[in-house]
Structures are given as structure tokens and as C-alpha cells.
N, C-alpha and C positions, 0 to 999 in steps of 0.2 A: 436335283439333277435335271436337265433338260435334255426333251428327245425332240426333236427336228426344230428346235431353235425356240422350245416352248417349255414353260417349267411342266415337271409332273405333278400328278394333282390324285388326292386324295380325302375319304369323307372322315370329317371329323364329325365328334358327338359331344353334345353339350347336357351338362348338368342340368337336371329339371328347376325350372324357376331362376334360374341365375339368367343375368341381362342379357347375354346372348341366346339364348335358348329362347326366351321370350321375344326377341326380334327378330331370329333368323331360322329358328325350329330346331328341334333335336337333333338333328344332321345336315348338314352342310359340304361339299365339294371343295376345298383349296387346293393351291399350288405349295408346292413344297420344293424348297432349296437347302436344307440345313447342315449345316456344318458344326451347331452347338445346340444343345435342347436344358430345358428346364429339367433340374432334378427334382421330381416330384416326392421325395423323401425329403426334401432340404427347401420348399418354398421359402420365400420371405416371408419374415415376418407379418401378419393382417392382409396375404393374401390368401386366395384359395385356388387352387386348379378349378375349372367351370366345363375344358374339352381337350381332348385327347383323341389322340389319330386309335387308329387299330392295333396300330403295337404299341401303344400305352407310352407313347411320346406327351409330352406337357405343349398342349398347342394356343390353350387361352385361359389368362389368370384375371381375376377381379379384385378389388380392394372391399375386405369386411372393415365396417366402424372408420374408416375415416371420411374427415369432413367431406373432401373431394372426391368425386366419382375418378377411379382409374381403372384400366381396362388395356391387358398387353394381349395381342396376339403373337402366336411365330410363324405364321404364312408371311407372303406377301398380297394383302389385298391390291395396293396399289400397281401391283403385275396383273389383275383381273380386270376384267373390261364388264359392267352392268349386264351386256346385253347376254355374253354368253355363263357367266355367274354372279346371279341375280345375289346373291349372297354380300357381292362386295358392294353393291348400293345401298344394300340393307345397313351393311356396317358404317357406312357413312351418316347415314341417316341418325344411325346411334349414338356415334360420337359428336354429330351436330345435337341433337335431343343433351346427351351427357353435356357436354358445352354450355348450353342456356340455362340447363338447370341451375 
């Protein structure tokens, strides 16, 4: 939902040692738009939830044991701007780093 022309934003919390939580800290600020969410009882397969909003929405999954690093989030980072959510530089950062590896 958007209030005066801005998405709302809300912290999320990441699982201790999982890729995110390692780059961006235990909690984090996003924007939120969602109209569908991960059911956290029915992951896919060789993923795992890693963060979750306050009411226990599925907001960031990781890939266990495959070759390729993968990494979903349900914000929208690229609706954040660096300067005022420092968060969403970080996640670039991460998917460049996941990238090269």
C-alpha cells in the first residue's frame, strides 16, 4: 500500500548466519506492496525462509545445497533509494558478491 505516493515500509528480521543477516544485520526497514506472500508451511523445495516481517509474512528465502547461490526477496528493493535505506545498497552489493562467486 502507498501513503502520499510512497510505498509503506516495514522491519524485517533475518535468520542468524543466513546471507542476508550477515550483510545487512538482523533487521532491516523495507517497503512493502504485496498482494501474494510465500507460504511458509509449503517452501519449495532446498529453500529455506532466512526473514520475515512481524506478522510472520515470508519476506526472504535462500537456496540450501545447490550449486548456484539463490536469494528471493518480496520487497521491492529497487523502489529504495541507498541513501535513505541503506539496506538496499547492501543488497546489491550482495547479489554482485553472489554473482562473481
Amino acid at each position: 500500500r502507498q501513503i502520499h505516493r510512497k510505498d509503506s515500509t516495514h522491519p524485517v528480521s533475518f535468520t542468524q548466519g543466513s546471507t542476508l543477516a550477515d550483510a545487512l544485520g538482523a533487521t532491516v526497514i523495507v517497503n512493502s506492496s504485496h498482494h501474494q506472500a510465500v507460504d511458509p508451511d509449503s517452501v519449495g523445495r532446498g529453500l529455506r525462509v532466512i526473514g520475515v516481517s512481524g506478522q510472520g509474512i515470508v519476506e526472504a528465502v535462500e537456496c540450501v545445497d545447490f550449486v548456484a547461490p539463490v536469494l528471493a526477496v518480496q520487497w521491492h528493493p529497487e523502489r529504495l533509494t541507498p541513501r535513505t535505506h541503506p539496506a538496499a545498497g547492501a543488497l546489491l552489493n550482495v547479489m554482485k558478491r553472489l554473482a562473481a562467486d
